[in-house]
Structure formats: C-alpha cells, structure tokens
TIPA-451903 format. One record per residue: residue number from 1; x negated, y negated, z of N, C-alpha, C in turn; chain. Coordinates in pm, whole numbers, padded with zeros to 5 digits. Example, Ala and Ser with C-alpha at 12.3 -4.5 7.8 and 13.67 -1.06 7.14 Angstrom:
# TIPA-451903
<k: 1	n_u: -01319	n_v: 00569	n_w: 00780	ca_u: -01230	ca_v: 00450	ca_w: 00780	c_u: -01320	c_v: 00330	c_w: 00780	c: A>
<k: 2	n_u: -01285	n_v: 00225	n_w: 00708	ca_u: -01367	ca_v: 00106	ca_w: 00714	c_u: -01290	c_v: -00003	c_w: 00787	c: A>
***
This chain:
# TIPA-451903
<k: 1	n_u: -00572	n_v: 01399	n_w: 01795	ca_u: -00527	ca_v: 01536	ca_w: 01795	c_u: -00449	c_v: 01562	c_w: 01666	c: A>
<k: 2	n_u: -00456	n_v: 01681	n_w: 01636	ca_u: -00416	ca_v: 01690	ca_w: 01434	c_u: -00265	c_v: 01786	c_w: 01473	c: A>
<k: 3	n_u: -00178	n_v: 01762	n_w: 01418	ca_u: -00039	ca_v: 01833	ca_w: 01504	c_u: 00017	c_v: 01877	c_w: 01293	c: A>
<k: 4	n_u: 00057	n_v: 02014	n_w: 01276	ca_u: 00079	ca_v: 02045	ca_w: 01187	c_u: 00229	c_v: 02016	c_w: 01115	c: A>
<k: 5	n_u: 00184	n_v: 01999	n_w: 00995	ca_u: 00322	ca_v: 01912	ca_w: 00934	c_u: 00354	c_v: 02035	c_w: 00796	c: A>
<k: 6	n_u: 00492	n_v: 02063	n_w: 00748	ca_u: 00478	ca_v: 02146	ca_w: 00699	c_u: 00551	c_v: 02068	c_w: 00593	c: A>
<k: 7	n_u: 00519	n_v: 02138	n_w: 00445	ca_u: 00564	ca_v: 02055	ca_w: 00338	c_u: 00593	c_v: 02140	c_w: 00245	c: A>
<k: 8	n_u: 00676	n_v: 02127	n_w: 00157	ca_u: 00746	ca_v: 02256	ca_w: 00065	c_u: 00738	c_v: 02140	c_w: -00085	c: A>
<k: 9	n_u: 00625	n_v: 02197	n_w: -00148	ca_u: 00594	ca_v: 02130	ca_w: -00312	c_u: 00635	c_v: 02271	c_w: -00422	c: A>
<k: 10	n_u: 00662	n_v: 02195	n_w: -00563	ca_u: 00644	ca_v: 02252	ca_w: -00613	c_u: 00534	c_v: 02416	c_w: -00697	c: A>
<k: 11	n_u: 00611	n_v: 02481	n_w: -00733	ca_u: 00470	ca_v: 02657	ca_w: -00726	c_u: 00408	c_v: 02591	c_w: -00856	c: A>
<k: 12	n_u: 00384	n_v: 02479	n_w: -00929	ca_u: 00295	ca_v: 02432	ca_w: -01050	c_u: 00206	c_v: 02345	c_w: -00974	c: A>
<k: 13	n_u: 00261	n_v: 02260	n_w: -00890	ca_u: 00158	ca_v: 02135	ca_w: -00810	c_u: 00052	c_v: 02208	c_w: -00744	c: A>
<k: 14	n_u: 00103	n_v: 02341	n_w: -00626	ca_u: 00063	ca_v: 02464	ca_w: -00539	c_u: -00043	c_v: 02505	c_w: -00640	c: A>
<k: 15	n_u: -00036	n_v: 02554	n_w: -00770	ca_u: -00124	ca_v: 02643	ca_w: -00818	c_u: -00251	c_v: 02481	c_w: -00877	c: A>
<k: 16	n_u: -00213	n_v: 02412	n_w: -00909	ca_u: -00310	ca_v: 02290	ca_w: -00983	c_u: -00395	c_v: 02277	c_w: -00849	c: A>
<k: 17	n_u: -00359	n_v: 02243	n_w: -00755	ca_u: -00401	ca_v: 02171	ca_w: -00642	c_u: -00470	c_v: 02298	c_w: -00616	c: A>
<k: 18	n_u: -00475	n_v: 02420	n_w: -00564	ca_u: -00509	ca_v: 02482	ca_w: -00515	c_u: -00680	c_v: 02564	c_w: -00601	c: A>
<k: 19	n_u: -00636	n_v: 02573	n_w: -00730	ca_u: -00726	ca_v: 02552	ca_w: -00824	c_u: -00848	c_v: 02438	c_w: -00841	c: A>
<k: 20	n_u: -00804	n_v: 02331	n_w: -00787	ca_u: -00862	ca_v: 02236	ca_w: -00830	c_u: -00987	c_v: 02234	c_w: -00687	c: A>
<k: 21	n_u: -00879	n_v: 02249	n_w: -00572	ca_u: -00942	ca_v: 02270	ca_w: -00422	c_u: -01103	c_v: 02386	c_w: -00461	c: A>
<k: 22	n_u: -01030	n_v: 02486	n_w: -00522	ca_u: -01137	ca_v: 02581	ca_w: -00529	c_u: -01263	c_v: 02570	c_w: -00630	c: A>
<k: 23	n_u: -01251	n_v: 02481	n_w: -00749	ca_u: -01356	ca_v: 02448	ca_w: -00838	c_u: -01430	c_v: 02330	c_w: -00753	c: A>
<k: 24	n_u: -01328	n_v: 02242	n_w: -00676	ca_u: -01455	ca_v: 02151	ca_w: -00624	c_u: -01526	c_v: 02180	c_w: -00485	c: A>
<k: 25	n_u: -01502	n_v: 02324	n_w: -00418	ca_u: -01537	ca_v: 02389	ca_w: -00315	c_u: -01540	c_v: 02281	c_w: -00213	c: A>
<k: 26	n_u: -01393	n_v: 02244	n_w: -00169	ca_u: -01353	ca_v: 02158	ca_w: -00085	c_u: -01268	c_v: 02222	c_w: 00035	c: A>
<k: 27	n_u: -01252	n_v: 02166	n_w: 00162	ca_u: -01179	ca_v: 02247	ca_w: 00244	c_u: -01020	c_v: 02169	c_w: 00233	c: A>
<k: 28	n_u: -00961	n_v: 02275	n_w: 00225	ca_u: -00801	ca_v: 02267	ca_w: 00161	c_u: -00736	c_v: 02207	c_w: 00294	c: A>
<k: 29	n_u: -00705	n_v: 02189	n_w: 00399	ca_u: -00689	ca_v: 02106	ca_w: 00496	c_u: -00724	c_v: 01949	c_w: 00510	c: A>
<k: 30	n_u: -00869	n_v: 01984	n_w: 00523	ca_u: -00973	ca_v: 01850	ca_w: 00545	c_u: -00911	c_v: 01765	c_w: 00387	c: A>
<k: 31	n_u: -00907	n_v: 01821	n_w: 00244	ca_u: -00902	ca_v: 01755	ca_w: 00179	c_u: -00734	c_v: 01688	c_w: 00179	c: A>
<k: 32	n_u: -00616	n_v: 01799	n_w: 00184	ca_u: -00449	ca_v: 01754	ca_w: 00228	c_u: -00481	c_v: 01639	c_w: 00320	c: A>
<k: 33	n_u: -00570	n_v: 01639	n_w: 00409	ca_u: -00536	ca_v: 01527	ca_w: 00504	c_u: -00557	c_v: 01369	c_w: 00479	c: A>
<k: 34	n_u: -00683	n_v: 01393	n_w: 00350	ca_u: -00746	ca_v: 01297	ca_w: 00303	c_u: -00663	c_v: 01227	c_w: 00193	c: A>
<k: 35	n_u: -00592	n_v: 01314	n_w: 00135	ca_u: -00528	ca_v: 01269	ca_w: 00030	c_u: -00349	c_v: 01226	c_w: 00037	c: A>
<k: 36	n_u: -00359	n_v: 01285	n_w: 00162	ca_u: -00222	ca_v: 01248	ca_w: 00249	c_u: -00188	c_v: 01094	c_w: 00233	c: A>
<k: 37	n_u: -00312	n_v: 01093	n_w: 00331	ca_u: -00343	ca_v: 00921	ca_w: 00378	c_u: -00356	c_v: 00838	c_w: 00292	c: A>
<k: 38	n_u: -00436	n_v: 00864	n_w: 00152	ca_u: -00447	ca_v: 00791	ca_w: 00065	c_u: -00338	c_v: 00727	c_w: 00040	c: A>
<k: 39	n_u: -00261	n_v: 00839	n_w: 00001	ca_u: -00105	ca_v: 00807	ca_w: -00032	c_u: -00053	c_v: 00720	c_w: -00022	c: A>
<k: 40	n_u: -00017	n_v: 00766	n_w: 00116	ca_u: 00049	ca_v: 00676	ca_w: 00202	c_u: 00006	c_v: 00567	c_w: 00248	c: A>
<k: 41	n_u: -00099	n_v: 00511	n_w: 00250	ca_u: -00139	ca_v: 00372	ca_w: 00254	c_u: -00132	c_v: 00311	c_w: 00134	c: A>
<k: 42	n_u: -00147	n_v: 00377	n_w: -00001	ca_u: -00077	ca_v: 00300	ca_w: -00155	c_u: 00083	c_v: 00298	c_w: -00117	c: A>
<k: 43	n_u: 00142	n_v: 00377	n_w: -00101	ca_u: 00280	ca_v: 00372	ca_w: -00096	c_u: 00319	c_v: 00233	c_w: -00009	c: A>
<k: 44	n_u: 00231	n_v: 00244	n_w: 00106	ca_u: 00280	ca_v: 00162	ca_w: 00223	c_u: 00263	c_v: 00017	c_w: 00198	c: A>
<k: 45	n_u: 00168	n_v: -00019	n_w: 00111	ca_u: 00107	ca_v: -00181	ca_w: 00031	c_u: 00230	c_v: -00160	c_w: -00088	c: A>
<k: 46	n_u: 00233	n_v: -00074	n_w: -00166	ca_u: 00327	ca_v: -00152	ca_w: -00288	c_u: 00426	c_v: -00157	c_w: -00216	c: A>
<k: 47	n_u: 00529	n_v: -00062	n_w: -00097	ca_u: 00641	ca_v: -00084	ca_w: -00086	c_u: 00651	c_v: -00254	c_w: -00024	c: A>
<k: 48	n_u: 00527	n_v: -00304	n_w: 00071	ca_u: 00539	ca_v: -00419	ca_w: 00198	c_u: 00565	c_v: -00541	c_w: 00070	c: A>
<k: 49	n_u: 00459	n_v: -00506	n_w: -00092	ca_u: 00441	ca_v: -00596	ca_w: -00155	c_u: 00542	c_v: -00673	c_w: -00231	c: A>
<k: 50	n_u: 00655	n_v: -00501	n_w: -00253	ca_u: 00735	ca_v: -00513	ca_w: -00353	c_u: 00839	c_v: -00608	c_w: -00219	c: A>
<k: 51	n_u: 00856	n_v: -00589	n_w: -00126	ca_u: 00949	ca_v: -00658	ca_w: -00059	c_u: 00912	c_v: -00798	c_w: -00016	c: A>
<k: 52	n_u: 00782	n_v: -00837	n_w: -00065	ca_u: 00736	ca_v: -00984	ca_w: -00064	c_u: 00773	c_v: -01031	c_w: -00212	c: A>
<k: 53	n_u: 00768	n_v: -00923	n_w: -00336	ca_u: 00801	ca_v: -01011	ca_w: -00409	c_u: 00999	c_v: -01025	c_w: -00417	c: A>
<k: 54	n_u: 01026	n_v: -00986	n_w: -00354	ca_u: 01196	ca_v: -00954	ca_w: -00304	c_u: 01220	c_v: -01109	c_w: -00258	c: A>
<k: 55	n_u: 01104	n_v: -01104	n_w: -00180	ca_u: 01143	ca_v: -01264	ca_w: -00090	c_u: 01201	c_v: -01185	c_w: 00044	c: A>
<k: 56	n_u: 01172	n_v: -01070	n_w: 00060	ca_u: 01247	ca_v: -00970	ca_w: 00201	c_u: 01152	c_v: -01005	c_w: 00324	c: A>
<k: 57	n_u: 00989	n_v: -01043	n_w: 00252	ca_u: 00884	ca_v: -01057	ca_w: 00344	c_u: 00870	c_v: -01183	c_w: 00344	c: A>
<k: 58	n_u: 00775	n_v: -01239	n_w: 00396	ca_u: 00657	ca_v: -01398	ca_w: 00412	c_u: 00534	c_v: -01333	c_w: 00370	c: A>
<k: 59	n_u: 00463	n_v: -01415	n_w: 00358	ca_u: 00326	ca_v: -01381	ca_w: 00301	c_u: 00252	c_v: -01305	c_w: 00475	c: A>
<k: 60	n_u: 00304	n_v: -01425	n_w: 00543	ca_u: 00241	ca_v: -01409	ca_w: 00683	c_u: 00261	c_v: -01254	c_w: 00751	c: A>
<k: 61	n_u: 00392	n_v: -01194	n_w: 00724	ca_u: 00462	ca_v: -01115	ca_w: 00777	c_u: 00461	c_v: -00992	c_w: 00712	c: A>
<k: 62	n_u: 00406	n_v: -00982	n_w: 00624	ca_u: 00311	ca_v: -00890	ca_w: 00516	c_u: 00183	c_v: -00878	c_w: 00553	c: A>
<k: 63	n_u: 00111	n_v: -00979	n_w: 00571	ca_u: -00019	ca_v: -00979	ca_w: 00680	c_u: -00056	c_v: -00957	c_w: 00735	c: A>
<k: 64	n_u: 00063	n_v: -00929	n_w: 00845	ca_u: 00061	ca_v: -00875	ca_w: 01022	c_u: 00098	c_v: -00737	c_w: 00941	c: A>
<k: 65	n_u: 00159	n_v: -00730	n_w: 00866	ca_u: 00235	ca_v: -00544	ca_w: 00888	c_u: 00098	c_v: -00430	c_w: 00821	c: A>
<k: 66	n_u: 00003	n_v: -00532	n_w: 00722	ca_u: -00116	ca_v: -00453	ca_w: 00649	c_u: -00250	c_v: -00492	c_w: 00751	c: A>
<k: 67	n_u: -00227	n_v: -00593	n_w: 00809	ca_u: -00328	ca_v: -00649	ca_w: 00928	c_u: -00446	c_v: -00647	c_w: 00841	c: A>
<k: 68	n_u: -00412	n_v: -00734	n_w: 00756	ca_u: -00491	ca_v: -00826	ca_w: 00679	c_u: -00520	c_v: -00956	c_w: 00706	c: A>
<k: 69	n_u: -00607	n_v: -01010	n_w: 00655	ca_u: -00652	ca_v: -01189	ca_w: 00684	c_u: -00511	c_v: -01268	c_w: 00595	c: A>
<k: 70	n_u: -00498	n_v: -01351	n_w: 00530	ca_u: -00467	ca_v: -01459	ca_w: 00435	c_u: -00521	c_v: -01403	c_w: 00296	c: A>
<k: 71	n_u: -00644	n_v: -01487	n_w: 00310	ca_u: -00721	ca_v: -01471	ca_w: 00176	c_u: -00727	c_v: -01305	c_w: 00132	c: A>
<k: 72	n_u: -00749	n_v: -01248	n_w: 00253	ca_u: -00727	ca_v: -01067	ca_w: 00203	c_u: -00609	c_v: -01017	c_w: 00097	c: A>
<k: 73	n_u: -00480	n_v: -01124	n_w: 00148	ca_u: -00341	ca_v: -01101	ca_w: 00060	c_u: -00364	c_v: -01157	c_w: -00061	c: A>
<k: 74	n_u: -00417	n_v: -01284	n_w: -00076	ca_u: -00446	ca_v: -01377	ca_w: -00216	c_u: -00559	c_v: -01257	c_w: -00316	c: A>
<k: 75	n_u: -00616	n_v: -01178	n_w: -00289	ca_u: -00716	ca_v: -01135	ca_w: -00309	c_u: -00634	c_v: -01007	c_w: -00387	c: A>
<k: 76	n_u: -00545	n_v: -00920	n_w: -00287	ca_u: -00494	ca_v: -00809	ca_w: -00342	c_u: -00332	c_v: -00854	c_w: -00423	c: A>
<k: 77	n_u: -00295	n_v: -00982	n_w: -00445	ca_u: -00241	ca_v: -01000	ca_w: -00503	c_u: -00272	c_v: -01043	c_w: -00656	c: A>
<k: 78	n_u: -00383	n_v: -01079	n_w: -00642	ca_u: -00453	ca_v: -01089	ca_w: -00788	c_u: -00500	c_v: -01012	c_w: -00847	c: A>
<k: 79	n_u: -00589	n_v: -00862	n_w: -00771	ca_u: -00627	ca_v: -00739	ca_w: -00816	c_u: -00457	c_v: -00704	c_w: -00862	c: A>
<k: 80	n_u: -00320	n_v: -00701	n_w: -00829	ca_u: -00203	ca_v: -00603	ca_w: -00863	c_u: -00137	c_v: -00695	c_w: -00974	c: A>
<k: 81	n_u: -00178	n_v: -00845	n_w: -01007	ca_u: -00133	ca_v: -00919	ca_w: -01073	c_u: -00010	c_v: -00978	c_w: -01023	c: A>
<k: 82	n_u: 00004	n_v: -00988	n_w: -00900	ca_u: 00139	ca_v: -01062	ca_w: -00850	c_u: 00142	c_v: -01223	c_w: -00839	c: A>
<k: 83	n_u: 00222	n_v: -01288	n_w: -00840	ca_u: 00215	ca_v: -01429	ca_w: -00858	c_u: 00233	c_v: -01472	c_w: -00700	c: A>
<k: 84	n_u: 00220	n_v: -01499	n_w: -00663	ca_u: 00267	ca_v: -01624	ca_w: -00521	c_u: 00380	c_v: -01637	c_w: -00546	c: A>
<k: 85	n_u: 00457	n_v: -01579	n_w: -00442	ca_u: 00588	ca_v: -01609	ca_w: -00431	c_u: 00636	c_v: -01781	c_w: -00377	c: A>
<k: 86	n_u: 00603	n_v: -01864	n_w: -00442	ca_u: 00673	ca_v: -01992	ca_w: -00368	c_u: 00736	c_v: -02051	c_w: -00511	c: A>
<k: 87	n_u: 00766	n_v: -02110	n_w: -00469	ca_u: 00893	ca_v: -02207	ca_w: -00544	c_u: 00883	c_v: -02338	c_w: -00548	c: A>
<k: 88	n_u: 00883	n_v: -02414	n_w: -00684	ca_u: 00870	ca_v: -02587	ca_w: -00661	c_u: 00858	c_v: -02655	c_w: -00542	c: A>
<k: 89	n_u: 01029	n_v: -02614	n_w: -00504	ca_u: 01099	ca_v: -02667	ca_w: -00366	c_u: 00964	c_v: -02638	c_w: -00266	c: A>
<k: 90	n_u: 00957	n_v: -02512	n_w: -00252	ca_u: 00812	ca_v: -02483	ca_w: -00114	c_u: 00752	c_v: -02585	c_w: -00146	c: A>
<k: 91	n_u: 00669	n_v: -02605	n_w: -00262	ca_u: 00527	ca_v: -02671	ca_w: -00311	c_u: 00564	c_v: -02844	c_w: -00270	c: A>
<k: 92	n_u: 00669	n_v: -02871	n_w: -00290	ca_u: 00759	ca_v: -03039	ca_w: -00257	c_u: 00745	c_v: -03000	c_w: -00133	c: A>
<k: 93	n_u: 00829	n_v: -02970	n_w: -00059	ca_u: 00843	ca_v: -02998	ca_w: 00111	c_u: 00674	c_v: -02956	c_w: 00175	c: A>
<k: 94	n_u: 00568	n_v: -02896	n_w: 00137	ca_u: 00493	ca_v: -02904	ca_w: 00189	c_u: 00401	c_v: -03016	c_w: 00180	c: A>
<k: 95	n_u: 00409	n_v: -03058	n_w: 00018	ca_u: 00340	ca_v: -03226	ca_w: -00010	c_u: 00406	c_v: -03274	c_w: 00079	c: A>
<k: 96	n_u: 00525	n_v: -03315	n_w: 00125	ca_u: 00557	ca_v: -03433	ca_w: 00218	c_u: 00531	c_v: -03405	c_w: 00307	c: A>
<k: 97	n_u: 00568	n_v: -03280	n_w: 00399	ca_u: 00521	ca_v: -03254	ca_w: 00481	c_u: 00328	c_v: -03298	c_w: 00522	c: A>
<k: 98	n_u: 00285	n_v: -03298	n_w: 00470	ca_u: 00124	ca_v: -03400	ca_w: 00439	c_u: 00109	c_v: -03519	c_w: 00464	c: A>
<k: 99	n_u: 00249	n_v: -03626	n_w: 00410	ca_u: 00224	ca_v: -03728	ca_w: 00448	c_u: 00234	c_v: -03761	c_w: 00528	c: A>
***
C-alpha cells in the first residue's frame, strides 16, 4: 500500500527535476518513488559500510543488516575500494586458532 510522504526541496531542484520529468515523459510519482529508493539504499550501504570501516560493525553484522552472502561483502568492498578491516593481531589469533 503507497501512503503519501510529503517533502519540501529546494524551487531550483523543483524546477530541474520537474523539467527533466517532462523531457523524458516519465510519470512524476512512479519516477519520485524510484529514485527515492535508489537513494536510500546507496545511503543505507555507505552509511552500514562507513561504520564497518569505524570498526562500529563486523563484517558478519553488516551482512545480516544488507542481507547479503560473505563473498557478496568481499565483492562490494572491492567495487568501493575498501580494505578488510582486520588487523595483524585478527590474522595471528586466527592462524593459531588452526592449529
């Protein structure tokens, strides 16, 4: 069910957007909704990412919140250029942990 959200932008963004709506003979709703979401699912990955590279997240716990695989995270961390957050120390206690 679509429940209306009201939003107060700038009268330069209003006139671009609205212009732009009308040269690509798009429906001005259907397209707000589309581009809403976009958004907010970029917003919602850099913010989960930026707080993994914080050390605020786990890799795992970033995983569950984008409900992604593993390799899905290794994957979009290399498309954004982020490093693996671990540390010597991790990389040591997990070798022993092995033996």
């Amino acid at each position: 069910m679509l429940k209306p959200a009201t939003v107060r932008v700038p009268e330069e963004f209003l006139s671009e957007l609205t212009k732009y709506i009308k040269d690509m003979k798009l429906d001005k709703s259907a397209y707000l909704r589309e581009i809403l979401k976009k958004g907010f699912e970029e917003d919602r990955l850099e913010r989960y990412l930026a707080k993994y590279q914080s050390g605020e997240l786990s890799v795992g716990e970033v995983c569950k919140k984008l409900n992604i695989t593993l390799w899905d995270f290794f994957d979009l961390l290399k498309k954004k250029n982020i490093h693996l957050n671990v540390s010597l120390e991790d990389w040591l206690d997990s070798a022993r942990l092995g033996n």
